[in-house]
Structures are given as C-alpha cells and as structure tokens.
C-alpha positions as a Markdown table, in Angstrom:
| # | Residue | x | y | z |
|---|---|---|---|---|
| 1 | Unk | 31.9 | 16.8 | -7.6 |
| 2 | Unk | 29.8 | 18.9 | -5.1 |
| 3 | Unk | 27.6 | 20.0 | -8.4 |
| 4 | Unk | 26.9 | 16.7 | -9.4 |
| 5 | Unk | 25.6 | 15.6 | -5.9 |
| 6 | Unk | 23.2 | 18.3 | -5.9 |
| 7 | Unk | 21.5 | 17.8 | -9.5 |
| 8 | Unk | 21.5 | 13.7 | -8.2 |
| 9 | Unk | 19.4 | 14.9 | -5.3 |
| 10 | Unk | 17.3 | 17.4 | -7.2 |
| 11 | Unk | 16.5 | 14.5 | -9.7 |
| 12 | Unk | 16.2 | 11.9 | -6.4 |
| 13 | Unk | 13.4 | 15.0 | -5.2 |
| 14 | Unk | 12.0 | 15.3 | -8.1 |
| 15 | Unk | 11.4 | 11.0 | -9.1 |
| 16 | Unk | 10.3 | 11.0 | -5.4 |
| 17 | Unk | 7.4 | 13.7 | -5.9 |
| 18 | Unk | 6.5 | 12.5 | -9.3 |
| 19 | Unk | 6.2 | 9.3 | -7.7 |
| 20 | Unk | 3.3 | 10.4 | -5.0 |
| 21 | Unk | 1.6 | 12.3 | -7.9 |
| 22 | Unk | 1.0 | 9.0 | -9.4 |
| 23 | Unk | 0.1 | 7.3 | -6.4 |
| 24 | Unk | -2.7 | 9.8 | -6.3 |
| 25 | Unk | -3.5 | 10.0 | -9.4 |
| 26 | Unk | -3.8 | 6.0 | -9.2 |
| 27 | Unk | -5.7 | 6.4 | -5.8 |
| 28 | Unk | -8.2 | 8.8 | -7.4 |
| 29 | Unk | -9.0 | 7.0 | -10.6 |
| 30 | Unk | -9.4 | 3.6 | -8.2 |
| 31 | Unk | -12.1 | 5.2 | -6.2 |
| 32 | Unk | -13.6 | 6.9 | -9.1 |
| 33 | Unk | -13.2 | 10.6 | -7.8 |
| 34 | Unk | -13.1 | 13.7 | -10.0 |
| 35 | Unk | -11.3 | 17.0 | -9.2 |
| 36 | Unk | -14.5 | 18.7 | -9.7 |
| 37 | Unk | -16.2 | 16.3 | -7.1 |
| 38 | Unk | -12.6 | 17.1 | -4.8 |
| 39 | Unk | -13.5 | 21.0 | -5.5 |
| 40 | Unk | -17.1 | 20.6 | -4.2 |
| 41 | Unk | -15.9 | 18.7 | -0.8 |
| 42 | Unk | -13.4 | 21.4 | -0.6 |
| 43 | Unk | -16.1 | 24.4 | -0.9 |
| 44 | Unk | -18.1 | 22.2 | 1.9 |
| 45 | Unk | -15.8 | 22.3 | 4.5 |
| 46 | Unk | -14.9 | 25.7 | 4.1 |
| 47 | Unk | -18.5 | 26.7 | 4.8 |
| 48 | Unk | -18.9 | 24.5 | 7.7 |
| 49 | Unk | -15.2 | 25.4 | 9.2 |
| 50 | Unk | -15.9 | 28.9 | 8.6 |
| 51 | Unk | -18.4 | 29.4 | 11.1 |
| 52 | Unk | -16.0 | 28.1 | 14.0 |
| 53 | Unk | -13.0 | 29.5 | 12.3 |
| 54 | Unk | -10.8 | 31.5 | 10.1 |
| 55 | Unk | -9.0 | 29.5 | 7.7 |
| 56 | Unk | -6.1 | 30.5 | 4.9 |
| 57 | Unk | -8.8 | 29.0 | 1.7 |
| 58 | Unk | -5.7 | 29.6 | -0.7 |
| 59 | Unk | -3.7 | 27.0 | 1.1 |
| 60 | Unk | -6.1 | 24.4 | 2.1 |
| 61 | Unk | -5.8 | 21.0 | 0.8 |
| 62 | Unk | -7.9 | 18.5 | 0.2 |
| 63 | Unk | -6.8 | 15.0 | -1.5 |
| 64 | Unk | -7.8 | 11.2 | -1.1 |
| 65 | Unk | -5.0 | 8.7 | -0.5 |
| 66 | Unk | -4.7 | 5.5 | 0.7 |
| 67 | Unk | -4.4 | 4.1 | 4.4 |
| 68 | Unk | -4.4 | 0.9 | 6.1 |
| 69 | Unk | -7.6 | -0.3 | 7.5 |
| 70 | Unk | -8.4 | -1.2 | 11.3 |
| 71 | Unk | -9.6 | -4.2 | 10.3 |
| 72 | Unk | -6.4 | -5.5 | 9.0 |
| 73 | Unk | -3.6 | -5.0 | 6.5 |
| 74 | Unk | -5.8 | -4.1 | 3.8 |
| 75 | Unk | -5.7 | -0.6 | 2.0 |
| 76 | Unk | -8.4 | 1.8 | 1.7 |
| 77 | Unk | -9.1 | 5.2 | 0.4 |
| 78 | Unk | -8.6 | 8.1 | 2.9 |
| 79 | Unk | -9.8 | 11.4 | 2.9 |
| 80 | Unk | -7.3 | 13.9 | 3.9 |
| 81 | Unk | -7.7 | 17.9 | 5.1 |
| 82 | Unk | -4.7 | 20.2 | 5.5 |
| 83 | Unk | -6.7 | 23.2 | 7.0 |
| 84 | Unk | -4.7 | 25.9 | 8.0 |
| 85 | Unk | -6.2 | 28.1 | 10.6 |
| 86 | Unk | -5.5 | 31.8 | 11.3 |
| 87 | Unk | -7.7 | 32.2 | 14.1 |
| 88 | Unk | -10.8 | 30.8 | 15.8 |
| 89 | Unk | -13.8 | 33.0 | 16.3 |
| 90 | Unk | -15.4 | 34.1 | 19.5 |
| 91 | Unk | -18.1 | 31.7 | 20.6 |
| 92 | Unk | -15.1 | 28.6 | 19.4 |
| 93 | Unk | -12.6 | 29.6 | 22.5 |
C-alpha cells in the first residue's frame, strides 16, 4: 500500500511541475519572448551584478511569469531573477 502512495505522489509532483512548465511556456509565447532574448537579459545582468558581486552564473535563473498588477486584479507579465550570490566585493560592503 505504502508503494502505491508514493508513485501517486511522484505522479501528483510530477502533473504539478509539468503544469508550471506550461504556464510558462503559455506566459512566454503571450508576451512574445524567445529564449534566446531570455539568454541575452540573462548575460546583462550578470555583467552589471558582477561588478558589485560574485554570483554562482550556473545556477542563476531568469524566467517571466505572470503577477497581479497594482492597479487591480489584472495579470501581467513579470520578470523574475534568482541570483545566487557567493560573496559581495569590496567597495559593495
């Protein structure tokens, strides 16, 4: 019984991140974004970041989703940066 709880919640996981891979997927196509344009944002911030900080580039993500606006209950796209920093430089402390 314990074994097939625990392939239900794999497949639960797995529909659940398959699911936000759409949703992106959906998000980028809406706004009309490439991966290639995502790469070159992704290569800007590094360089501007860098300067302040050093950053793990292998893990840094960079993806557009979708948020509520201030303005009311409407969606709109998002930018979003997961910047993981290994240390900040000098003149930054």
């Amino acid at each position: 019984m314990d074994l097939f709880r625990s392939n239900m919640r794999k497949s639960a996981s797995s529909k659940n991140i398959a699911k936000e891979r759409l949703k992106l997927v959906l998000v980028h196509d809406r706004v009309n974004v490439s991966p290639t344009f995502l790469e070159m944002i992704k290569g800007d911030i590094i360089r501007v970041i860098s300067d302040y900080m050093e950053i793990d580039e292998d893990s840094l993500e960079v993806k557009i989703t979708k948020t509520k606006s201030d303005e009311g209950d409407t969606m709109v796209p998002a930018l979003v940066a997961n910047i993981p920093i290994k240390r900040m430089k000098g003149a930054a402390r």
